[in-house]
N, C-alpha and C positions, 0 to 999 in steps of 0.2 A: 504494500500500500504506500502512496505516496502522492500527495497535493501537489498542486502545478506550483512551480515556481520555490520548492523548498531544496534543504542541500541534497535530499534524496531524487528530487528529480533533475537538480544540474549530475547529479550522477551517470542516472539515466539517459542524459543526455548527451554526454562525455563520451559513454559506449556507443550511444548510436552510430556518434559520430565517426568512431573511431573502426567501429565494424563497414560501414561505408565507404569510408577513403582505402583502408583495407580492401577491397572488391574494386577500386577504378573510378569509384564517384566522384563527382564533384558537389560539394556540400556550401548549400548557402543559408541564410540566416537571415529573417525579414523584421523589420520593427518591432513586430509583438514577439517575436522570439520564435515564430514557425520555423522549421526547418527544412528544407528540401535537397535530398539528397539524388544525383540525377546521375543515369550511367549512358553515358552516349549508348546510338543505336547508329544502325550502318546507313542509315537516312537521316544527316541532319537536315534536312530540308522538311519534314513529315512533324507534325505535331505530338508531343509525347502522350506514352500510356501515363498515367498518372493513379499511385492510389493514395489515399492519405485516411491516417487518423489519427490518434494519441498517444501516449507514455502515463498522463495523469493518471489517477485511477478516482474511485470515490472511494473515503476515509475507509470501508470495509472490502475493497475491489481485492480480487488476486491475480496473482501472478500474473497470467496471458490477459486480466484485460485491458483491449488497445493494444498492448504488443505485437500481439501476431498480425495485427492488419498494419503494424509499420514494418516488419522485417517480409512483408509477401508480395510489396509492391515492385515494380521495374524505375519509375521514378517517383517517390516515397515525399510526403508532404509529412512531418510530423506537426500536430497542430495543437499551440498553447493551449492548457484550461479548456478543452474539448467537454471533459463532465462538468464543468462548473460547479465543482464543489469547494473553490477555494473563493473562487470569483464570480459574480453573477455578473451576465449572461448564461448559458448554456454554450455551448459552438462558435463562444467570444471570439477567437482570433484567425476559426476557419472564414465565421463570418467579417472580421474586418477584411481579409483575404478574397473575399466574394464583391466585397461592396456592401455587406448589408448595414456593416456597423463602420462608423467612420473610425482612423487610426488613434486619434484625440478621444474618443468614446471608449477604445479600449482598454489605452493604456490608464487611463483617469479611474476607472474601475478598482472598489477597493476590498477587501477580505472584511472579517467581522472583527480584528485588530485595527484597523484600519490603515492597513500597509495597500499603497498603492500599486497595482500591474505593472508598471512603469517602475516604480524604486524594485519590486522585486525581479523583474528580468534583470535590470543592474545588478543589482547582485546576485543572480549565480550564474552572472557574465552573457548570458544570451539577448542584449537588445542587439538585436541584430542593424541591417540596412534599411533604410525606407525605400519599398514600391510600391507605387500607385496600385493598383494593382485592376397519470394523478396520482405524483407524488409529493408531499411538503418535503420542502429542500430542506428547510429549518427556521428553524422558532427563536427568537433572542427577543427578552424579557429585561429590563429595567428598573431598578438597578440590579438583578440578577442578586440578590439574596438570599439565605435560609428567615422564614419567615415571614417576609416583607412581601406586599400585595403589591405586584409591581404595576408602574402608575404608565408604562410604556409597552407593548410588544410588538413586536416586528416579526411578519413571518413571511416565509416566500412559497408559493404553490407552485407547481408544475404542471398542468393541464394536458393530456392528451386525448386524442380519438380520432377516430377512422376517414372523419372528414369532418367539414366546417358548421354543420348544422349542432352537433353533437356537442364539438367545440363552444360554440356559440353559447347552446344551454347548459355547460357546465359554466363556462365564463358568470351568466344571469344570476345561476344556484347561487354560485360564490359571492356572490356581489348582495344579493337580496338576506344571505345568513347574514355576515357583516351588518347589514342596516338592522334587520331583524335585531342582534345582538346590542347593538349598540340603542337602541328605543329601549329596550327592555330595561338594560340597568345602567340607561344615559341619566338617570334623576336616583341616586337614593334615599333621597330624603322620603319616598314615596315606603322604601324599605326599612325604614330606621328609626331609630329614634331622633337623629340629628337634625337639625333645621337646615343644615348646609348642604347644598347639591353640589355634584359631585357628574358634570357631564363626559360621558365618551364618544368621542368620536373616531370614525376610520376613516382611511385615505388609503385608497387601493391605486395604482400604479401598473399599467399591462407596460413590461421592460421589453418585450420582444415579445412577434408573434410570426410564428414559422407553418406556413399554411399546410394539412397532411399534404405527404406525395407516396404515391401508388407505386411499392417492388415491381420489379417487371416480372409478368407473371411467366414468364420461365424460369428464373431463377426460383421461384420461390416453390415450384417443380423438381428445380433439380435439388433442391434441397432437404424436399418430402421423400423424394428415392432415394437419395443416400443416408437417409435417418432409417429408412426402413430396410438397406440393403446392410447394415451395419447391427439393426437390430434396436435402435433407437428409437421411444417411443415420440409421438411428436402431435401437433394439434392445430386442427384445422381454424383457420381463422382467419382475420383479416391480412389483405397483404399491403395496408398502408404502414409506412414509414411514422 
């Protein structure tokens, strides 16, 4: 296990790099700290195969994952904070890499220490070059004490489904418990003996929204026979992303 951007993952990084140039790569390094490792082909003229993914992992991930889809590719993107467990967004630096999120939006991004994206690529030496180019994440409570009713929480949701309608009515759910919640025990005086109210309110925030997209349904094919040619049990379902 190991967060983006800690000395466990400039580790991780140290190796990639090192097993890459090792093989004939040539190894570059983009502002947010992505890494692409590229092995000529006998057509430089031809657009590269390209596979990318991550080194991060989330606080409980093992071993292979993200690993095995950076050591499988022909020309290899490894991409900052891909789980975004350290840093919210999610897919922060593949999507500054995209265009979706600007370079200034990613590095400014900051942990629940409030160490910046930008100071921690500094240090574990990866700011590279500039080119243009439903699950809760977690809960943080204020002031985070034994006993004490904290008068602040911040929490960050993950939202998924099969497409945008689904999406849409979880977004509503979310949004109307919050209001729900906060009427309920926005006045306690109505609960208490105290004369003094005591209002809450929420402020919800959509940081990114990544529209579903559809596996190709071959792959997703060839993936049901070799779970079953293997002996692997596996489950029918959706093939959105």
């Amino acid at each position: 296990m190991h967060l983006a951007l800690t000395e466990l993952d400039r580790e991780a990084r140290d190796q990639f790099v090192a097993w890459a140039k090792e093989i004939g790569c040539t190894v570059r390094v983009d502002a947010v700290g992505n890494i692409f490792a590229r092995r000529a082909g006998l057509r430089g003229d031809l657009p590269p195969v390209m596979a990318g993914t991550h080194l991060d992992t989330q606080p409980t991930g093992g071993r292979f994952a993200g690993n095995c889809g950076v050591l499988a590719g022909l020309e290899v993107a490894m991409w900052t904070n891909e789980e975004g467990s350290r840093f919210v967004p999610v897919m922060m630096c593949s999507g500054a890499f995209a265009g979706v999120f600007t370079l200034e939006h990613a590095l400014a991004q900051r942990d629940r220490d409030c160490a910046s994206a930008h100071d921690a690529l500094a240090a574990v030496g990866y700011a590279g070059e500039h080119r243009k180019p439903h699950a809760v994440g977690c809960l943080e409570v204020h002031p985070n004490s034994r006993n004490i009713i904290p008068g602040r929480a911040k929490i960050s949701v993950d939202l998924r489904g099969a497409d945008d309608a689904s999406l849409t009515a979880m977004d509503h759910a979310l949004r109307a418990v919050c209001v729900q919640a906060a009427g309920k025990w926005g006045n306690t005086a109505a609960h208490s003996t105290s004369s003094v109210e005591n209002p809450i309110t929420s402020d919800i925030q959509q940081l990114v929204y990544f529209p579903p997209q559809p596996f190709a349904a071959q792959w997703v094919a060839d993936v049901r026979r070799c779970a079953q040619r293997l002996g692997v049990s596996s489950k029918a379902g959706s093939v959105r992303s």
